[in-house]
N, C-alpha and C positions, 0 to 999 in steps of 0.2 A: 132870023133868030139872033138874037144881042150873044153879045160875049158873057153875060151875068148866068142866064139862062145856063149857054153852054156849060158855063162852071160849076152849076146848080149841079146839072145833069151828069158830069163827067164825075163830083162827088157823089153821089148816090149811089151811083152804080158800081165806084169802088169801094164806099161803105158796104153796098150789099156785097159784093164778092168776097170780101174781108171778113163779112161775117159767117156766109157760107161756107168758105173753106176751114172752119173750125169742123163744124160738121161732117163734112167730106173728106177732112184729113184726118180725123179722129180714130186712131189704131195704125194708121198706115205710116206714120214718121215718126220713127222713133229720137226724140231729139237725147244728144248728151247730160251726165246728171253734171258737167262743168254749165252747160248754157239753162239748164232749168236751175240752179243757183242762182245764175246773174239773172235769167227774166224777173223769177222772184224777188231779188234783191231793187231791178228797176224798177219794179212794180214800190216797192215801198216809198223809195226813193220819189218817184214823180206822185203818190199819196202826201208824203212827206213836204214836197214841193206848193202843193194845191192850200195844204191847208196850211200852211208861212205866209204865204199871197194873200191868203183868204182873211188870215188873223192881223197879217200887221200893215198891210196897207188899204185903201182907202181911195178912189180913184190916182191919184200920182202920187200923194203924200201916205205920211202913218197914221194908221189910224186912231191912234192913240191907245192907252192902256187899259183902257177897261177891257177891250176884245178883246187882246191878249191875254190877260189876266183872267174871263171868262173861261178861253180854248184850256187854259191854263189847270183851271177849275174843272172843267169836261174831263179833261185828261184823265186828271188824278183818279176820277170816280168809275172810269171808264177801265184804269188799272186796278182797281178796288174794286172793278165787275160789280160796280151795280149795274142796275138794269137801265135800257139804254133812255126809258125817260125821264127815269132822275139824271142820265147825263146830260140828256138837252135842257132839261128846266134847270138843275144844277149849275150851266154856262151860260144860260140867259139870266137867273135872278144874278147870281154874281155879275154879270159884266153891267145888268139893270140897278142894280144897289151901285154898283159905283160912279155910274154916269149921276144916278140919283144923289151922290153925293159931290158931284161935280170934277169928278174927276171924266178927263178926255177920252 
């Protein structure tokens, strides 16, 4: 058995355990309301993270501003609560209108 394998195997099995014990712990740990703050706060925080990465870069470089300006556009409609397919067609016609206009 290769080392690849191994690692295959050795994450799986922590992913299922990990996922399990939400399950299994669920009533039994009562966690603090200081540390269910910070999860919730991490949890924004590496959301937050995902979608920076996702909008302004571009394999090593930037991706230029039309994505951004898109995410941009999502945002705003997404804070104005429309509904979520006019947020995604809302961030693709903007960030498509702009590349359409040549911008990067």
């Amino acid at each position: 058995m290769n080392a690849t394998l191994v690692a295959v195997l050795v994450l799986a099995a922590g992913t299922y355990a990990f996922r399990l014990a939400g399950p299994l712990l669920h009533g039994r740990v009562e966690l603090p309301a200081r540390v269910q703050e910070l999860l919730t706060a991490g949890a924004t925080v590496l959301l937050v993270g995902l979608l920076a990465t996702g909008a302004l870069t571009e394999g090593h470089g930037f991706a230029g501003w039309a994505r951004p300006a898109g995410v941009l556009a999502g945002g705003v409609l997404a804070w104005r609560k429309a509904p979520f397919a006019v947020v995604v067609v809302g961030a693709a016609a903007t960030t498509g209108l702009l590349r359409l206009a040549g911008v990067p």
